[in-house]
DOKOLKOL-234953 format. One record per atom (N, C-alpha, C, O): residue in one letter; x, y, z. Coordinates in steps of 0.02 Angstrom, whole numbers, plus 50000, padded with zeros to 5 digits. Example, Ala and Ser with C-alpha at 12.3 -4.5 7.8 and 13.67 -1.06 7.14 Angstrom:
# DOKOLKOL-234953
A506604971650390
A506154977550390
A506604983550390
A507124983450423
S506424988850354
S506844994750357
S506455000250394
S506705005750402
//
This chain:
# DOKOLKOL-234953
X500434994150000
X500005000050000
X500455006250000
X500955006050036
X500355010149974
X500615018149937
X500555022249993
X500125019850029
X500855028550023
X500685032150057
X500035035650045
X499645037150089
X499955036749983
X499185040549985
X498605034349996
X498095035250029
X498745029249968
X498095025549987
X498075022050066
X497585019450093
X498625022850088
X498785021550166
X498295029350202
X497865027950244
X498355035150189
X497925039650192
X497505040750204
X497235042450257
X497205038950114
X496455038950125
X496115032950151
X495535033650169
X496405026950156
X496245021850220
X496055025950278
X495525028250299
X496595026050295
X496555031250379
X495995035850376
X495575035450421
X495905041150319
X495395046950325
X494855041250327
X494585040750382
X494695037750289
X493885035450300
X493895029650372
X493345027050384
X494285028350402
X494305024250459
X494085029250501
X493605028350538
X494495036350498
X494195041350556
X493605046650539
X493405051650568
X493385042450468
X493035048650456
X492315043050505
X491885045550541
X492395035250488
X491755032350529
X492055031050606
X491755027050643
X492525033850624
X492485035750684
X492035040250715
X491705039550766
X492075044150683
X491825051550708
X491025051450684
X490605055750698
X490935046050649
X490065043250627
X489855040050695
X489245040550706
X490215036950742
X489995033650777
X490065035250866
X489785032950915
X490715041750851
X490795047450917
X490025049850903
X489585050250945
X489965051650829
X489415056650850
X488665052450871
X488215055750899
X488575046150857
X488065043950884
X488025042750962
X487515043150996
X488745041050985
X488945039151035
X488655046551099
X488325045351149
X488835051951085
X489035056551114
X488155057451110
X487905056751166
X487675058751056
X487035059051045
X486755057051112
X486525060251159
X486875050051098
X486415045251177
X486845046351239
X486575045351293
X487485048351237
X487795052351306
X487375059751315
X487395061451374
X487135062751287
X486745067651305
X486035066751317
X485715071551340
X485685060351304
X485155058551292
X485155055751383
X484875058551430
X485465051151382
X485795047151447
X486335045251460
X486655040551437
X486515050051510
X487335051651506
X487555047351565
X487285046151620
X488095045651539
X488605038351549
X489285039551565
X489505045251568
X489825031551582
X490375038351565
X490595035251520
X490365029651508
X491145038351480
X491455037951398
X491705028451399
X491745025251346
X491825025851455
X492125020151458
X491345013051407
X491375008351368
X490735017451451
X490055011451446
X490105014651377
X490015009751341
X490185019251341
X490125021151270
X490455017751242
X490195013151210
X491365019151242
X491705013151198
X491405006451208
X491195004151154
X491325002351261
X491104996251264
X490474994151245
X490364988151235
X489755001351234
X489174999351194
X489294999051119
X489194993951087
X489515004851091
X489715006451034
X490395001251000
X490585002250942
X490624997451032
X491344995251009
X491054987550964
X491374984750920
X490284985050994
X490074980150954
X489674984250899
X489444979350869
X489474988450873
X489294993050806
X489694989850757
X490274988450744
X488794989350723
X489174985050653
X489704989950600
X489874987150547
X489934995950611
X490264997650577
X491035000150584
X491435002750545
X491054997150679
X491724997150697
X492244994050677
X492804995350698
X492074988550626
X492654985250591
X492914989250550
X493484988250530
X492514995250529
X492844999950472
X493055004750518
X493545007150490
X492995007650573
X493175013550607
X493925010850632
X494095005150648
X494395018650627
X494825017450683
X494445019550749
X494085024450762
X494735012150802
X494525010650873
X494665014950888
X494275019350904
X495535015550892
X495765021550941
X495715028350933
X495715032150981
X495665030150881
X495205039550855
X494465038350911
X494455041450964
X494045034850898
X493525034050900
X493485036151005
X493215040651036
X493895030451025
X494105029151098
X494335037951120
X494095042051159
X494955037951067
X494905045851094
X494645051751108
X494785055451154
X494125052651048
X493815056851081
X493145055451094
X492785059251062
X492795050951135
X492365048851167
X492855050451249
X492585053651294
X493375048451255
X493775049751315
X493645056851329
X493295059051374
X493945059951287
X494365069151273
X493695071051290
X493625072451350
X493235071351259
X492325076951248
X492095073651309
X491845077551349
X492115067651326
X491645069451368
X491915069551456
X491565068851506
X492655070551450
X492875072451507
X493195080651494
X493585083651530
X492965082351447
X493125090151465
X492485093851402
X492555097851356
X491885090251429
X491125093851395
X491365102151430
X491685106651402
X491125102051486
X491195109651504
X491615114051491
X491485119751509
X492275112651456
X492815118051449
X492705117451366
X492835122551333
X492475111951332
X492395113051260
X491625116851252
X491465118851196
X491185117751308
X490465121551304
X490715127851322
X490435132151288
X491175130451368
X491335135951383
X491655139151312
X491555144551285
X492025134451298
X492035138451216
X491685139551158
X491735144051116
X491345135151161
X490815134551114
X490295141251121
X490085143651069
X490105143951182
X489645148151215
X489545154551167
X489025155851136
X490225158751168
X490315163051146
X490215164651064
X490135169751030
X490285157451053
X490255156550975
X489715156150942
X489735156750880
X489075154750979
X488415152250953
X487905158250989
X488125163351017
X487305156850983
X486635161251010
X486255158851045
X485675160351056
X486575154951066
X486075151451141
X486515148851161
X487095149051139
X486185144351234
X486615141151304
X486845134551260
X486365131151243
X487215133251248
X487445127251217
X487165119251253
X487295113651231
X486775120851313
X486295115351319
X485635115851289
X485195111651299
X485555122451242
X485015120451219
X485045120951135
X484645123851098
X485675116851118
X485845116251062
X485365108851048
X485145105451095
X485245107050971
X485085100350956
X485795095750960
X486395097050950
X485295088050987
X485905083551036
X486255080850953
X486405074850953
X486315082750918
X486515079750850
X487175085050808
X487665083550774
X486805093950837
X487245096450804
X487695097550880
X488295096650875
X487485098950931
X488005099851008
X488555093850976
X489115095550957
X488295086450973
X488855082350962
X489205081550904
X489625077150893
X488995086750859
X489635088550783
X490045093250805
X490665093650801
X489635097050831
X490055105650872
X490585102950921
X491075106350935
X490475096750947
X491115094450994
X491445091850969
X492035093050982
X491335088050929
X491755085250889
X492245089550842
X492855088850843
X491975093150809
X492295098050780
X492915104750812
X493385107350784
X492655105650877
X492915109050937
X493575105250961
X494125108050958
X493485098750984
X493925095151023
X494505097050948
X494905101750950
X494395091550879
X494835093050829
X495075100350822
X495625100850795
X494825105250838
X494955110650795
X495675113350874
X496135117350867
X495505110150924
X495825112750991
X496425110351004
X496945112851024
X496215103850985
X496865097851009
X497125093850972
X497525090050998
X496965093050885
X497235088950853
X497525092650784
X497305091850727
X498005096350801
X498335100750740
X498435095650690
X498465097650632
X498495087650705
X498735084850634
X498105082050600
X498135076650572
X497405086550603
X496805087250601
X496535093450572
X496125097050601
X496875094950492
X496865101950474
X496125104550463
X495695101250434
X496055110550488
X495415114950515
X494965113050473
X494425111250497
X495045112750395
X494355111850326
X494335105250358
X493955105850406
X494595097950353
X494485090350371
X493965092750453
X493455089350461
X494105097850503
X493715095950571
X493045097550541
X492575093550550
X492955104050500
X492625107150495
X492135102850444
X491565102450467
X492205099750387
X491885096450339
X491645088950373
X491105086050373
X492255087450399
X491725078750416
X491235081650494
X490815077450508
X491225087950543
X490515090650564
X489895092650535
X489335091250558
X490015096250482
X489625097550443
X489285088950383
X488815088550343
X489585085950396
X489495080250318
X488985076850388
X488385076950373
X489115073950457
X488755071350488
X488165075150506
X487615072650497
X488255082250536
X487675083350536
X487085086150482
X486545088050504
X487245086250401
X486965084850349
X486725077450352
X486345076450305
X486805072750385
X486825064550376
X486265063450435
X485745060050435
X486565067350481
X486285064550555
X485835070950570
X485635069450626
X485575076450557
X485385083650593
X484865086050546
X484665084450490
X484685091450599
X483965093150557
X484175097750498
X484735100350491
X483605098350454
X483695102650397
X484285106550363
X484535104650310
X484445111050391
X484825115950388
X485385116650459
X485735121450473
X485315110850490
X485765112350546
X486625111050513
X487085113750544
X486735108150470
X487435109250435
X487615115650422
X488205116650435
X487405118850407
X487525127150405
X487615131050455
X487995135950455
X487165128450515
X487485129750567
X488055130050588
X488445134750597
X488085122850597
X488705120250634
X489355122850587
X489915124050611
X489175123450521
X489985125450479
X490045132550497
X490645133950500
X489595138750513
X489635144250521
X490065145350618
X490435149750641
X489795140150644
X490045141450709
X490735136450720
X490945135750777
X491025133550674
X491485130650669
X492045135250630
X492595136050657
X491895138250565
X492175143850541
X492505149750587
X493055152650585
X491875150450632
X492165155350700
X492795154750748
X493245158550769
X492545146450758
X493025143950808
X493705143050772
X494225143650805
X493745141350698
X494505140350671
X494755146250672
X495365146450677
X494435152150670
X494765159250633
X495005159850707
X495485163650710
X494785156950775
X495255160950848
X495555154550848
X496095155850824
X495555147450862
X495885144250900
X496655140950835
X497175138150852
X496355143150746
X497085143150704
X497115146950672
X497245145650614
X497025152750690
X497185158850658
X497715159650593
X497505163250548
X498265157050586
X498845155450544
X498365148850491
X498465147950431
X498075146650515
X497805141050470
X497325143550427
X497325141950367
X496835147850456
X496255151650432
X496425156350397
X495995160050373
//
């Protein structure tokens, strides 16, 4: 296998990672758990043979042991209390947040597009537009040089 198709392996392993953080994180807001009963509900998902585990593990770990410092940022960025965001786009907006905060080898368009591609997949109507407009926000302060 080629470095680029070693790649785009990887991109679509984490891109159904982050298909299955975001369901994961959904029913953690629905009925909240801790990140451990998530990997171990979610880890038999029929589509974890295609996900990378450990992306997946990570940030189910990362979001939902530091929800409040990724909502404290989030706050400023949006028009309401970020608990009364929908539980579909809150869990793209974290997802997208955690990447855009802590995973520089996670360039800002990739956090920003696979939030937006799930919650087009997974979210109401027009909530992709959302989430890319308040994700746009968050890249222009937290990678300024990238943006």
């Amino acid at each position: 296998m080629n470095v680029h198709s070693s790649a785009r392996a990887l991109s679509r392993q984490r891109a159904v990672a982050r298909k299955l953080a975001l369901q994961a994180l959904y029913r953690w807001q629905i009925n909240e758990c801790s990140w451990q009963d998530l990997v171990q509900e979610f880890g038999a998902a029929e589509d974890m043979s295609r996900a990378d585990r450990e992306y997946f593990r990570e940030l189910l770990e990362a979001i939902c042991g530091s929800r409040a410092a990724l909502d404290e940022l989030l706050a400023p960025l949006i028009d309401r209390n970020p608990t009364l965001l929908d539980p579909v786009e809150h869990a793209a907006l974290l997802i997208g947040l955690h990447e855009l905060a802590h995973r520089p080898d996670v360039p800002y368009r990739v956090a920003i597009n696979e939030a937006v591609m799930l919650t087009k997949r997974f979210g109401a109507t027009d909530g992709h537009k959302y989430v890319n407009a308040v994700l746009d926000r968050a890249a222009r302060q937290l990678r300024p040089a990238e943006h």
